[in-house]
PyMOL CGO cylinders between C-alpha atoms (Angstrom):
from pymol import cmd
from pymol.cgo import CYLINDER

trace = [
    CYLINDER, 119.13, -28.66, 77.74, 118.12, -30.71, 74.37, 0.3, 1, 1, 1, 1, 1, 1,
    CYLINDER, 118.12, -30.71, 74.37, 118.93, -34.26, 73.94, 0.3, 1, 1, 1, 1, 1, 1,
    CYLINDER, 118.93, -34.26, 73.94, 120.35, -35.43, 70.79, 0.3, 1, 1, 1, 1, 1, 1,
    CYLINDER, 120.35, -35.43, 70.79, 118.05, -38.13, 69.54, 0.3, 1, 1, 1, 1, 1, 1,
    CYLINDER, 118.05, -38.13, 69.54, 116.84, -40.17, 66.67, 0.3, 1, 1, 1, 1, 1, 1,
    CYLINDER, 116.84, -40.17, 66.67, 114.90, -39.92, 64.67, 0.3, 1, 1, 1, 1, 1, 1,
    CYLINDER, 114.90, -39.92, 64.67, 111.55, -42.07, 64.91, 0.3, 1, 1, 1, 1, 1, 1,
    CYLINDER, 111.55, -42.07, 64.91, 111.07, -45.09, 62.01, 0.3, 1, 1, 1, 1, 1, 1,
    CYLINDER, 111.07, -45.09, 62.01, 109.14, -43.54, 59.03, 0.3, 1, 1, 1, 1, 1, 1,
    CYLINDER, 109.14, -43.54, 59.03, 109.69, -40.11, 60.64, 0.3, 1, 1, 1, 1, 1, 1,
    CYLINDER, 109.69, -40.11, 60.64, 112.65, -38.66, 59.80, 0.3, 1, 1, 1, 1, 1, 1,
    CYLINDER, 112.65, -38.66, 59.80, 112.44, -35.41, 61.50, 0.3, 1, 1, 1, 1, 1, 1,
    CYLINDER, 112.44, -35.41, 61.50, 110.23, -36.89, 64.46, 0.3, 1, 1, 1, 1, 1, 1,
    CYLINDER, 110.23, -36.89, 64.46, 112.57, -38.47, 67.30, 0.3, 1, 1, 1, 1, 1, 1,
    CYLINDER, 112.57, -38.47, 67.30, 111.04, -41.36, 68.83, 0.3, 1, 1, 1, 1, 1, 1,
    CYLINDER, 111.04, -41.36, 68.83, 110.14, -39.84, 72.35, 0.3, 1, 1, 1, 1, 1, 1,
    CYLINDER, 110.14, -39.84, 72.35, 108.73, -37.18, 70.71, 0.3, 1, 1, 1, 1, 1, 1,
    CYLINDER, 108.73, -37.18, 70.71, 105.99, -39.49, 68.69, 0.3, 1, 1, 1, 1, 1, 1,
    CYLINDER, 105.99, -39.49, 68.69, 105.44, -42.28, 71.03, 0.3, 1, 1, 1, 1, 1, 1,
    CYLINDER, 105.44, -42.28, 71.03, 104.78, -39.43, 74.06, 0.3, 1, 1, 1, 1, 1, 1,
    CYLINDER, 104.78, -39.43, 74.06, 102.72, -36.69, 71.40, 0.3, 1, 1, 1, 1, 1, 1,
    CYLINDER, 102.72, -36.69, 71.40, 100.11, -39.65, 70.71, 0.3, 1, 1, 1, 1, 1, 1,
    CYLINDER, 100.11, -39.65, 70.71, 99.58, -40.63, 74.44, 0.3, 1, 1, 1, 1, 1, 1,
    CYLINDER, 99.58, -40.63, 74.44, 99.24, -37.30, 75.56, 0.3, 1, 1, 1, 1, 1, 1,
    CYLINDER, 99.24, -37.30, 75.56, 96.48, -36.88, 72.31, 0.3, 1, 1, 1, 1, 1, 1,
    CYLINDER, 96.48, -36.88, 72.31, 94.60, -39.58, 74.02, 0.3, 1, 1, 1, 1, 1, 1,
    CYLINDER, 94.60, -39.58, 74.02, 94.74, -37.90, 77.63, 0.3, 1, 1, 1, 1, 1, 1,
    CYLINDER, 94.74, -37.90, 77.63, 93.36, -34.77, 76.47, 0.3, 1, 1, 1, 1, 1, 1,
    CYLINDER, 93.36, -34.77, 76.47, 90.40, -36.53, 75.08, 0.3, 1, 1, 1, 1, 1, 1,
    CYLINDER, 90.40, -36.53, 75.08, 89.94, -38.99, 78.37, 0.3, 1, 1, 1, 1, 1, 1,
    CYLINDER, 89.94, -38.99, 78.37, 90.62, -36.31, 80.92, 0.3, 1, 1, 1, 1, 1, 1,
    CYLINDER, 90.62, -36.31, 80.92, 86.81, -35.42, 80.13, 0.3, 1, 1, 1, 1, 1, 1,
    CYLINDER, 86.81, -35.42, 80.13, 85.22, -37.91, 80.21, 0.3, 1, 1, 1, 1, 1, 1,
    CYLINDER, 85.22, -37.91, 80.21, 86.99, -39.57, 83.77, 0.3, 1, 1, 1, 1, 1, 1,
    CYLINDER, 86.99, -39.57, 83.77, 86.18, -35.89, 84.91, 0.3, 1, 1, 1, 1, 1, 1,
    CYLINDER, 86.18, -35.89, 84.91, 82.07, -37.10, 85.20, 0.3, 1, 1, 1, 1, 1, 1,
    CYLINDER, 82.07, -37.10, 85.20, 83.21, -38.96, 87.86, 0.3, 1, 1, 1, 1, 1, 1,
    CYLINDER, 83.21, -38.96, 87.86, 84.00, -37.91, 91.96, 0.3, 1, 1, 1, 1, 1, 1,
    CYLINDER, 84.00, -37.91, 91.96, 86.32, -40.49, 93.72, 0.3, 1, 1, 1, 1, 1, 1,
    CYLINDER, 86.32, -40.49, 93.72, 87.36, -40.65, 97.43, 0.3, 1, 1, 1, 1, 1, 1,
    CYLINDER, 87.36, -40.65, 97.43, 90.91, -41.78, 97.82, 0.3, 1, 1, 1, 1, 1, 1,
    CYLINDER, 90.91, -41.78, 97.82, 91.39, -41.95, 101.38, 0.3, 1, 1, 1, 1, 1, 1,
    CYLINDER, 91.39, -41.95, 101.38, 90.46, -38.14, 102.73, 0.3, 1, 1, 1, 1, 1, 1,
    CYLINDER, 90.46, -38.14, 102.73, 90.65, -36.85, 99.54, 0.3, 1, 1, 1, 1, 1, 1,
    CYLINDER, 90.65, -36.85, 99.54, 87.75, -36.61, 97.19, 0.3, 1, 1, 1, 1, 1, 1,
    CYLINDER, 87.75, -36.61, 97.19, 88.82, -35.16, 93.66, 0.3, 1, 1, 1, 1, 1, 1,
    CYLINDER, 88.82, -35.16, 93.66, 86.94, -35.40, 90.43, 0.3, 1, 1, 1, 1, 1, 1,
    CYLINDER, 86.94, -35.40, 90.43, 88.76, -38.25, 88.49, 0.3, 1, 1, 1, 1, 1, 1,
    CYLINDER, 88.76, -38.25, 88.49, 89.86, -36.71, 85.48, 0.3, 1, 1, 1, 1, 1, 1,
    CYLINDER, 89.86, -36.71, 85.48, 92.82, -35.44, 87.54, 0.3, 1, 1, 1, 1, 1, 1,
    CYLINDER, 92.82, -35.44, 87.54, 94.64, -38.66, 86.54, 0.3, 1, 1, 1, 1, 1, 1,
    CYLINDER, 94.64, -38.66, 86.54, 94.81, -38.20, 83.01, 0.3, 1, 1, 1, 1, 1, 1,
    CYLINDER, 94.81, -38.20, 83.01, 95.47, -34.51, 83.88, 0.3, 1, 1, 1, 1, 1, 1,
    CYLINDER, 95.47, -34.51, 83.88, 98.23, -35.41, 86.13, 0.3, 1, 1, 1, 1, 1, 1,
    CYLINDER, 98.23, -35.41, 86.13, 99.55, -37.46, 83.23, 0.3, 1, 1, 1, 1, 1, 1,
    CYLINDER, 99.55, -37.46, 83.23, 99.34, -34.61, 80.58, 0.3, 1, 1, 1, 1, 1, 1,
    CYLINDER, 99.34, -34.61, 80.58, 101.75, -32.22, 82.99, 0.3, 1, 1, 1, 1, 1, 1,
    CYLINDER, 101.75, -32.22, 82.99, 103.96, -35.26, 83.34, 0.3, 1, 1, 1, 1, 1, 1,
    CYLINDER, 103.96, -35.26, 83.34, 103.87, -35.62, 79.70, 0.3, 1, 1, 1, 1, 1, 1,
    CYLINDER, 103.87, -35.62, 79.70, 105.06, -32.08, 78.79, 0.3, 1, 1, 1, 1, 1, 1,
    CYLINDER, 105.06, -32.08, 78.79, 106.92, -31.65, 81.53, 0.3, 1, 1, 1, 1, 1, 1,
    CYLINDER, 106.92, -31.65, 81.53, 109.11, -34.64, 79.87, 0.3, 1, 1, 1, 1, 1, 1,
    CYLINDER, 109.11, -34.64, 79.87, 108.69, -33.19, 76.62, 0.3, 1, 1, 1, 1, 1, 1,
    CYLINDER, 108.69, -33.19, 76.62, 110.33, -29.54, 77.88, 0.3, 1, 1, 1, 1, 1, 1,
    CYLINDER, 110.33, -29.54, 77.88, 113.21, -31.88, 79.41, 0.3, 1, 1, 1, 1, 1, 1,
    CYLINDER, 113.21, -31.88, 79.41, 114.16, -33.77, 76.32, 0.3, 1, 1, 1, 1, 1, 1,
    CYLINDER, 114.16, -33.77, 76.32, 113.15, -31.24, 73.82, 0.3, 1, 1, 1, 1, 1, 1,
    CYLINDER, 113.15, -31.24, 73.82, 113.47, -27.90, 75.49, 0.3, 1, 1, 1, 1, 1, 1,
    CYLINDER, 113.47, -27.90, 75.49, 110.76, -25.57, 76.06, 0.3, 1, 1, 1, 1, 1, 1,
    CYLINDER, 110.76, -25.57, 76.06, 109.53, -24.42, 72.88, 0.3, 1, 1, 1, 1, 1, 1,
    CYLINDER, 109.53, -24.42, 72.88, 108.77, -28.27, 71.78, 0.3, 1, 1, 1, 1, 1, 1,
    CYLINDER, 108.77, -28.27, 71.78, 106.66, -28.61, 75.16, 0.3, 1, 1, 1, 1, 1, 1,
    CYLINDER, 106.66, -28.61, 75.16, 104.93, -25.78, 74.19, 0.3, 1, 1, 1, 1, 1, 1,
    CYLINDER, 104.93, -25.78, 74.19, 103.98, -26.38, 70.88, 0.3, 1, 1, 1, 1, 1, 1,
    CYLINDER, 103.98, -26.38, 70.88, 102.79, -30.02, 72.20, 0.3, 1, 1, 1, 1, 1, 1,
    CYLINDER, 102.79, -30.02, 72.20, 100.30, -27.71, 74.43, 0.3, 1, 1, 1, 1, 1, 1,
    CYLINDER, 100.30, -27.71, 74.43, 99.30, -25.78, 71.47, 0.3, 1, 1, 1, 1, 1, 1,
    CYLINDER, 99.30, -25.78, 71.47, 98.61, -29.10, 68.82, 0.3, 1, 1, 1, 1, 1, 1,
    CYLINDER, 98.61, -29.10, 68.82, 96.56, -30.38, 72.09, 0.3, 1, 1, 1, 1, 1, 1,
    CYLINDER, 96.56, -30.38, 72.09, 93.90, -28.34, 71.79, 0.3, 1, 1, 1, 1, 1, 1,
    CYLINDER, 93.90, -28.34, 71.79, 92.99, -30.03, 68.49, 0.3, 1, 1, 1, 1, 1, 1,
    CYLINDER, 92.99, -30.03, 68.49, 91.61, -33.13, 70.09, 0.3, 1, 1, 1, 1, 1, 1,
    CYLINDER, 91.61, -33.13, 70.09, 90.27, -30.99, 72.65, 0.3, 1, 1, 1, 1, 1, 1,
    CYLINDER, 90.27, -30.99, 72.65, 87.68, -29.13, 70.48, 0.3, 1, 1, 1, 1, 1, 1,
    CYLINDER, 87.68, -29.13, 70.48, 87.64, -32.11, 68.24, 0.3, 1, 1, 1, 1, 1, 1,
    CYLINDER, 87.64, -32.11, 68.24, 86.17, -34.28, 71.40, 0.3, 1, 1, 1, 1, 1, 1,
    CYLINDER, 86.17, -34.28, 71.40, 83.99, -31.39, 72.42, 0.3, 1, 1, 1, 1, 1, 1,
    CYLINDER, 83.99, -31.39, 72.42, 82.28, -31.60, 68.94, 0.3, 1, 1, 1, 1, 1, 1,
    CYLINDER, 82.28, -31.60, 68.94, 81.87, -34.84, 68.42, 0.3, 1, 1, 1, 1, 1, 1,
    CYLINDER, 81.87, -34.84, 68.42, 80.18, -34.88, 72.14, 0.3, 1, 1, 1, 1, 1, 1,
    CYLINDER, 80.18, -34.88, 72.14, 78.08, -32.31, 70.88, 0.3, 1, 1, 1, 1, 1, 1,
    CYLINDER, 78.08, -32.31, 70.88, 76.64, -34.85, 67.98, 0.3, 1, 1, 1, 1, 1, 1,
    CYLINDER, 76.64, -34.85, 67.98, 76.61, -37.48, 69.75, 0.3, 1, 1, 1, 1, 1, 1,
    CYLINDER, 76.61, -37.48, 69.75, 74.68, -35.97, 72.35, 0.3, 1, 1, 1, 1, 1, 1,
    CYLINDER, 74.68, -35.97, 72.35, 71.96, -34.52, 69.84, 0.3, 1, 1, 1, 1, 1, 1,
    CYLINDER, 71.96, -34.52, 69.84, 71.80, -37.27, 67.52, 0.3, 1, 1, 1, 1, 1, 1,
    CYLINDER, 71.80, -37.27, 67.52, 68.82, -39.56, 68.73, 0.3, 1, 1, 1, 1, 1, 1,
    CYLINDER, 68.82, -39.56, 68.73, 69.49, -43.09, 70.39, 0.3, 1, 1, 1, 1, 1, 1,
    CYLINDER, 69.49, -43.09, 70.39, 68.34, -46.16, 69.06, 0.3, 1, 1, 1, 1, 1, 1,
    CYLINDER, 68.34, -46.16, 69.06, 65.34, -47.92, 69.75, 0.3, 1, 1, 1, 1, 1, 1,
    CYLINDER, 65.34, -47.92, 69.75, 67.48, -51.12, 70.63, 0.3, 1, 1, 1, 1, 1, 1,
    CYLINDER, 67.48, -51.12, 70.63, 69.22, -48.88, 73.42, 0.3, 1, 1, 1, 1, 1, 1,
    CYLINDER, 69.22, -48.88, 73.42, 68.35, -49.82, 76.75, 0.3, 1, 1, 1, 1, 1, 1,
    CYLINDER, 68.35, -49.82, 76.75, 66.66, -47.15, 78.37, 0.3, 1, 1, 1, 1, 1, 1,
    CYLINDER, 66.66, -47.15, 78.37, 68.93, -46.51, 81.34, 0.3, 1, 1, 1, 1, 1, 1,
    CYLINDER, 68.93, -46.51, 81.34, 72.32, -46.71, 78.85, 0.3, 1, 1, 1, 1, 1, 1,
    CYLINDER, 72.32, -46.71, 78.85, 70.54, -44.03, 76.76, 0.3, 1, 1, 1, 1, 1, 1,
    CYLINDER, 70.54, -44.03, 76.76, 70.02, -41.72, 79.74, 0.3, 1, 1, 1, 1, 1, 1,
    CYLINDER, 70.02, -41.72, 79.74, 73.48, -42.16, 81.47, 0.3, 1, 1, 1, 1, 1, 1,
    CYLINDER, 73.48, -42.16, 81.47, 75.41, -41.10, 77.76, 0.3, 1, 1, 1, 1, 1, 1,
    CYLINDER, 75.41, -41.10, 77.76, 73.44, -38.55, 77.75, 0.3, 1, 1, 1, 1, 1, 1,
    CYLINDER, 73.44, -38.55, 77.75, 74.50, -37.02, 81.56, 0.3, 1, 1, 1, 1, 1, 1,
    CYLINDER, 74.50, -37.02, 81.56, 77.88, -37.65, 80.06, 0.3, 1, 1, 1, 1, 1, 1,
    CYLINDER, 77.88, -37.65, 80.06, 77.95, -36.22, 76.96, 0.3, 1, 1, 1, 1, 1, 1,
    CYLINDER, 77.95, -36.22, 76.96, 75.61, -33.50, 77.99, 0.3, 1, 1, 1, 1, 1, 1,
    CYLINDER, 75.61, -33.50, 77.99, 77.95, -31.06, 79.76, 0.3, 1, 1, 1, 1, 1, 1,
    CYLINDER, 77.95, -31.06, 79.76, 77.18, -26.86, 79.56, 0.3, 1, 1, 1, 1, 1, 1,
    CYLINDER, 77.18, -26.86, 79.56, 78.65, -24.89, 76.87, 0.3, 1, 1, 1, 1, 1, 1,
    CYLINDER, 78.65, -24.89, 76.87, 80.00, -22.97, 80.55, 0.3, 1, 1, 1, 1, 1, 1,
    CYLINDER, 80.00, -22.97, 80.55, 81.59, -26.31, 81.48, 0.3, 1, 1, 1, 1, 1, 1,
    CYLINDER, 81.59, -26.31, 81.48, 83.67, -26.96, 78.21, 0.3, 1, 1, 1, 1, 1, 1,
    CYLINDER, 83.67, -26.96, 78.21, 84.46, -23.71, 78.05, 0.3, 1, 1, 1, 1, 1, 1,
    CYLINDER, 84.46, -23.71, 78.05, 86.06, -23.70, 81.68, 0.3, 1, 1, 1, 1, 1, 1,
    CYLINDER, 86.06, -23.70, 81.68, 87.90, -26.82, 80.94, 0.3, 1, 1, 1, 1, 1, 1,
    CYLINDER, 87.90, -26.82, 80.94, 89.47, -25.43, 77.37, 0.3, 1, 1, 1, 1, 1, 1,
    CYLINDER, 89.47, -25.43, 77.37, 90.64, -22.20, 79.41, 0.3, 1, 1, 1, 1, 1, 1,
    CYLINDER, 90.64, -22.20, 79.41, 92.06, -24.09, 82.55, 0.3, 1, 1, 1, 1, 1, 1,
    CYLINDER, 92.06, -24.09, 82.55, 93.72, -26.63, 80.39, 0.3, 1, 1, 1, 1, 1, 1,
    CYLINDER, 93.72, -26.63, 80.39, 95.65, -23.88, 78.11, 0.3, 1, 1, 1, 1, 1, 1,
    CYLINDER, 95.65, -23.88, 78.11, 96.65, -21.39, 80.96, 0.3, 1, 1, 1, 1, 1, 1,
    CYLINDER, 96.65, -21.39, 80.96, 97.53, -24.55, 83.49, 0.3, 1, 1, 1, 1, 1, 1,
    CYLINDER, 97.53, -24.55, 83.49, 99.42, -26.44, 81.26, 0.3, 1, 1, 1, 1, 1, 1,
    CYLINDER, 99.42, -26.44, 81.26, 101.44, -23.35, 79.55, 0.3, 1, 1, 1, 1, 1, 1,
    CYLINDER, 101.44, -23.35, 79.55, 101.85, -22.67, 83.56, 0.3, 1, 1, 1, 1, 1, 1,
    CYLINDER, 101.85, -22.67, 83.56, 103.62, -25.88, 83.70, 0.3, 1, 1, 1, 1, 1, 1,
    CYLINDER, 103.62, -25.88, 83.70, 105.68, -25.70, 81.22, 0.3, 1, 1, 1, 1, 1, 1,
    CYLINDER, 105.68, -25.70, 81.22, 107.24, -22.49, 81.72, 0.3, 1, 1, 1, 1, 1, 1,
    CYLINDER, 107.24, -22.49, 81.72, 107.52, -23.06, 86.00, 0.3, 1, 1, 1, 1, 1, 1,
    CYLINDER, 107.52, -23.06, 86.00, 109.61, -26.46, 84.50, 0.3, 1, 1, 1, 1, 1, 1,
    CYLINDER, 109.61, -26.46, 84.50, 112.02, -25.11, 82.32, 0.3, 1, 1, 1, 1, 1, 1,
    CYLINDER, 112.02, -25.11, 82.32, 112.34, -21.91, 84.73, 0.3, 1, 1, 1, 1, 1, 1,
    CYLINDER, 112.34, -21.91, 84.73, 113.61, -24.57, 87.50, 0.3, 1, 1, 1, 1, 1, 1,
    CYLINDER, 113.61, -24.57, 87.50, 116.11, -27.11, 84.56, 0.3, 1, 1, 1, 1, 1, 1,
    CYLINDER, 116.11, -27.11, 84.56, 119.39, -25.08, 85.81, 0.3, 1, 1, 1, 1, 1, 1,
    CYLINDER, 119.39, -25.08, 85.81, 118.57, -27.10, 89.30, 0.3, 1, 1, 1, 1, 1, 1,
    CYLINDER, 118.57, -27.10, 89.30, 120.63, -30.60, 89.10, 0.3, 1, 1, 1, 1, 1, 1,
    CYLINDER, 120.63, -30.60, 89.10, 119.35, -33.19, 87.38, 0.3, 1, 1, 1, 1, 1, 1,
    CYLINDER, 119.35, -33.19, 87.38, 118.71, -35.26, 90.32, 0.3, 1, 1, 1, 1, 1, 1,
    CYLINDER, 118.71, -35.26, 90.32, 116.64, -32.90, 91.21, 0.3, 1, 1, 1, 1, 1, 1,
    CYLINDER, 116.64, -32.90, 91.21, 113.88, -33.85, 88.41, 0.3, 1, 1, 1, 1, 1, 1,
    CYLINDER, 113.88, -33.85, 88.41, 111.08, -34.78, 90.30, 0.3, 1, 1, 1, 1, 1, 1,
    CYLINDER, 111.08, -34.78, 90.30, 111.16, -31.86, 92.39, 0.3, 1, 1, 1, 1, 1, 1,
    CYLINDER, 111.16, -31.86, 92.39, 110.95, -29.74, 89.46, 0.3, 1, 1, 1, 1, 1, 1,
    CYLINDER, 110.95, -29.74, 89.46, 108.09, -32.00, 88.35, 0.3, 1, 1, 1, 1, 1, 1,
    CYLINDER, 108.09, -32.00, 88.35, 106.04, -31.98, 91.72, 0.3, 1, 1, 1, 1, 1, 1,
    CYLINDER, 106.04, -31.98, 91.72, 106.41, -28.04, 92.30, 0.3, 1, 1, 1, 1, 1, 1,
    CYLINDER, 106.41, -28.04, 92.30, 105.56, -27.60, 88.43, 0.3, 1, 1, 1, 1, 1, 1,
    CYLINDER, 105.56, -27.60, 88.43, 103.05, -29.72, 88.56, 0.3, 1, 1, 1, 1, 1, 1,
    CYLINDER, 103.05, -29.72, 88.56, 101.39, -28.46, 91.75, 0.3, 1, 1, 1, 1, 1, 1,
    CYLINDER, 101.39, -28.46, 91.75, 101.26, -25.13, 90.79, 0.3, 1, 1, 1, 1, 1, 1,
    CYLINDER, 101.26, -25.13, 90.79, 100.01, -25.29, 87.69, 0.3, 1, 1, 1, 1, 1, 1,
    CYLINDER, 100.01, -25.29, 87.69, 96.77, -27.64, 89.38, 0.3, 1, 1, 1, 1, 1, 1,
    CYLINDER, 96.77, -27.64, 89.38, 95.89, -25.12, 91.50, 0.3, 1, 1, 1, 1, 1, 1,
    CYLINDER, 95.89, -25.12, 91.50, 95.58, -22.58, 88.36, 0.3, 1, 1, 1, 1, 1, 1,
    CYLINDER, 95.58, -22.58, 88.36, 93.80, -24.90, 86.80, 0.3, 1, 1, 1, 1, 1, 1,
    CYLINDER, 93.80, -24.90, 86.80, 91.19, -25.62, 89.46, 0.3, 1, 1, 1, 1, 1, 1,
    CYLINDER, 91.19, -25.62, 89.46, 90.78, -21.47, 90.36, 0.3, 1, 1, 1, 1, 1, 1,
    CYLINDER, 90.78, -21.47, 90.36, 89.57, -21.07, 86.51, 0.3, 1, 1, 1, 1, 1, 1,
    CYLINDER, 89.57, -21.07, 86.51, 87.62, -23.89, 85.87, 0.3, 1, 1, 1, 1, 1, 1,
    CYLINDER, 87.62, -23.89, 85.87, 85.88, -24.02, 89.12, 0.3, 1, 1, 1, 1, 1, 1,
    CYLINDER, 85.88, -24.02, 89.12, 85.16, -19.93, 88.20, 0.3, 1, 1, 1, 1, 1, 1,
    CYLINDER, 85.16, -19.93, 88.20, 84.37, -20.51, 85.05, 0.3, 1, 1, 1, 1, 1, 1,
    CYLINDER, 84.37, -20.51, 85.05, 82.17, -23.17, 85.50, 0.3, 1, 1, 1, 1, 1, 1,
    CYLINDER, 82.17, -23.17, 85.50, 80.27, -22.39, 88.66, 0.3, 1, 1, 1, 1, 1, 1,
    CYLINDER, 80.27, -22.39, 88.66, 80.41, -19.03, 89.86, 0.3, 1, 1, 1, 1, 1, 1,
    CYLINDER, 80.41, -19.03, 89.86, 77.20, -17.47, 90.55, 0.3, 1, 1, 1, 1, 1, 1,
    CYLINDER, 77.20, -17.47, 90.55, 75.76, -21.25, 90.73, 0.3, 1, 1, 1, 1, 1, 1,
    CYLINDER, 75.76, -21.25, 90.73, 76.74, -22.28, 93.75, 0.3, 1, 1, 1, 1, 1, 1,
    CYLINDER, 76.74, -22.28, 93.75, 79.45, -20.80, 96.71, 0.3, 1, 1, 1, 1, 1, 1,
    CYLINDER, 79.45, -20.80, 96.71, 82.83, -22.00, 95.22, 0.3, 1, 1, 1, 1, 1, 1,
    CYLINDER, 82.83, -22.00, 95.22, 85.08, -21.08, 98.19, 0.3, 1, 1, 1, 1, 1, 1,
    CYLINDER, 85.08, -21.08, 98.19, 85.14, -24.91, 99.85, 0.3, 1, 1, 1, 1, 1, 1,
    CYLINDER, 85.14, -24.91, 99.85, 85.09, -26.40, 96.57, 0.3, 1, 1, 1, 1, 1, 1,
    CYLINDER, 85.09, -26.40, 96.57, 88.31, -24.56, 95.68, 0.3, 1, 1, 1, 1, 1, 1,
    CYLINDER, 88.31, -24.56, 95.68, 90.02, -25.41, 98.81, 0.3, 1, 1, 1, 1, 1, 1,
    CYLINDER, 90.02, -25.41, 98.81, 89.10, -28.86, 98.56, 0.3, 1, 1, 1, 1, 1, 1,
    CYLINDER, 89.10, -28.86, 98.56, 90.10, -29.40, 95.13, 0.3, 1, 1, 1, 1, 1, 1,
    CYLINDER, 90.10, -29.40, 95.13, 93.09, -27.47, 95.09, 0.3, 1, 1, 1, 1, 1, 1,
    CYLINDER, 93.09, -27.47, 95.09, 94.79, -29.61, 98.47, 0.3, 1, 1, 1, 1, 1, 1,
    CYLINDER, 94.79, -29.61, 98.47, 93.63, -32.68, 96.75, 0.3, 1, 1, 1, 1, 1, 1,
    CYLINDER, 93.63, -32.68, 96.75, 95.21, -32.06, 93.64, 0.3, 1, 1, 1, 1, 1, 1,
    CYLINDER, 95.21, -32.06, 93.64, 98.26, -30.48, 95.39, 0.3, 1, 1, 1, 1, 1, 1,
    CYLINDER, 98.26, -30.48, 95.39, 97.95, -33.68, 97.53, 0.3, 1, 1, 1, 1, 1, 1,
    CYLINDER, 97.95, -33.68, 97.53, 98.15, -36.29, 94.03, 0.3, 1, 1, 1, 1, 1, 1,
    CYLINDER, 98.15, -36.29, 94.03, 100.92, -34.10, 92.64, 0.3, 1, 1, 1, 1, 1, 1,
    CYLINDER, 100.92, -34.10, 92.64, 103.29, -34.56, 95.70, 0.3, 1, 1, 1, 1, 1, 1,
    CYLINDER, 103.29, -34.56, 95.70, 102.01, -38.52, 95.89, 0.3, 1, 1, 1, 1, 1, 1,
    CYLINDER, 102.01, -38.52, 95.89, 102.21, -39.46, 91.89, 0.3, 1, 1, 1, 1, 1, 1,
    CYLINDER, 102.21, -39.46, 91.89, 104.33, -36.64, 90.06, 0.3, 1, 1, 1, 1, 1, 1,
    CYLINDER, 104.33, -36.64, 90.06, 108.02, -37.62, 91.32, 0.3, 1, 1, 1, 1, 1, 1,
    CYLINDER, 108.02, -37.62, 91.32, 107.49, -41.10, 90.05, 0.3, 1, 1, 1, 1, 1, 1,
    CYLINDER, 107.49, -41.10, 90.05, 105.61, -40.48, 87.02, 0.3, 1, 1, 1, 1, 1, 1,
    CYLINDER, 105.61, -40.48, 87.02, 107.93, -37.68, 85.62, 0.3, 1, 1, 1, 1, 1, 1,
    CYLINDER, 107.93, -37.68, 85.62, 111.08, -39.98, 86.23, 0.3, 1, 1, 1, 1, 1, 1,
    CYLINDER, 111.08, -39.98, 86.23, 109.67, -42.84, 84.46, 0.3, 1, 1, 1, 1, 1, 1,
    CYLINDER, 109.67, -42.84, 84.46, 108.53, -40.74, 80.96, 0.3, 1, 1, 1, 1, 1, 1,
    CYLINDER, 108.53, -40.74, 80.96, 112.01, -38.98, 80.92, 0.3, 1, 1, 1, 1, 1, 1,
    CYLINDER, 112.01, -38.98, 80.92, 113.88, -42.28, 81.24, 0.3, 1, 1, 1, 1, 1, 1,
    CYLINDER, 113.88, -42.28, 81.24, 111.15, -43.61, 78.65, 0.3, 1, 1, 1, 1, 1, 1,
    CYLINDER, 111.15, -43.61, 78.65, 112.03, -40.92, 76.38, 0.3, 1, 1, 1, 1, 1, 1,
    CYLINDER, 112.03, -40.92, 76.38, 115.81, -41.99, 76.74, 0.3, 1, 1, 1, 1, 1, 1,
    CYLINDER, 115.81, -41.99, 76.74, 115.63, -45.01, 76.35, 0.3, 1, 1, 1, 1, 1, 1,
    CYLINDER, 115.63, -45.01, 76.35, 113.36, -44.68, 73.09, 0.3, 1, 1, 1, 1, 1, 1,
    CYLINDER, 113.36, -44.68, 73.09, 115.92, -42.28, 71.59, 0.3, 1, 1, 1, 1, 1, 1,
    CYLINDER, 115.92, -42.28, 71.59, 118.67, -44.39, 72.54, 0.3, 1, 1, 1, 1, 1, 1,
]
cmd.load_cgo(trace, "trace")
């Protein structure tokens, strides 16, 4: 169902939600990356940390599709791969462009294990981003005829979902043929599953009620 709203201050045809929630979820699509160099054990699980801001972007359009309807979220998907590629490039020169003398040695080689990441790697992230959080999207607005109290269920079986589509291509993508992927899938996929059923009820109730109260 779309919400009537209003219109953001110096954007007449932008509601408020709409802006304030499009720029963060610019900014998660260029962190997500870069957390993702990173493994971290939370308890049992050990997931690659990028999942946060990953977690955050399906909250984000999931709120989107709920204020907005479902053609908004989706077109939010669509604008986000511009700072996608964008961040991709710029890692790109960055990465080939030579450090400075002054750099201290150890800096210089640790920006460059971050920035360096495979042409197989950025592709697997661009694909699993697209298809996972289109995924999300659609399983969301599929499951909006289920009572509104029921929002964060939607949100955490939307959101679950859509993770494990994400890790089966990107894990694929990225290392099939490198290494056995079959325990890496498993693992990733009940970790992220795991995060989703932990973090998604509260997250997706507090950017819908953000959104509300913004448009208010």
């Amino acid at each position: 169902m779309r919400m009537t709203t209003v219109p953001a201050a110096g954007n007449p045809g932008i509601p408020r939600s709409l802006y304030v929630l499009s720029v963060f979820y610019g900014g998660m699509v260029c962190l997500a990356g870069v957390l993702g160099n990173k493994q971290v054990s939370i308890g049992l699980l050990a997931v690659e940390a990028g999942i946060f801001a990953f977690l955050l972007l399906v909250v984000v359009s999931s709120a989107i599709a709920e204020l907005h309807g479902r053609d908004t979220a989706n077109s939010l998907v669509k604008f986000g791969f511009i700072p996608l590629l964008f961040a991709m490039a710029l890692s790109w020169i960055v990465y080939a462009l030579p450090a400075s003398p002054d750099m201290a040695p150890e800096n210089a080689a640790a920006i460059q294990l971050i920035l360096g990441a495979t042409g197989r790697i950025w592709a697997a992230g661009v694909c699993a981003y697209g298809v996972s959080q289109f995924l999300n999207v659609y399983i969301f607005s599929k499951l909006q005829n289920m009572p509104g109290r029921w929002l964060a269920v939607r949100g955490v079986i939307a959101s679950a979902l859509s993770q494990i589509v994400d890790t089966l291509i990107f894990v694929t993508i990225a290392f099939y043929g490198v290494f056995p992927i079959g325990q890496l899938l498993v693992g990733q996929m009940a970790a992220k599953v795991a995060l989703s059923v932990a973090l998604v009820p509260f997250l997706i109730v507090f950017f819908v009620r953000l959104g509300k109260r913004l448009d208010a």
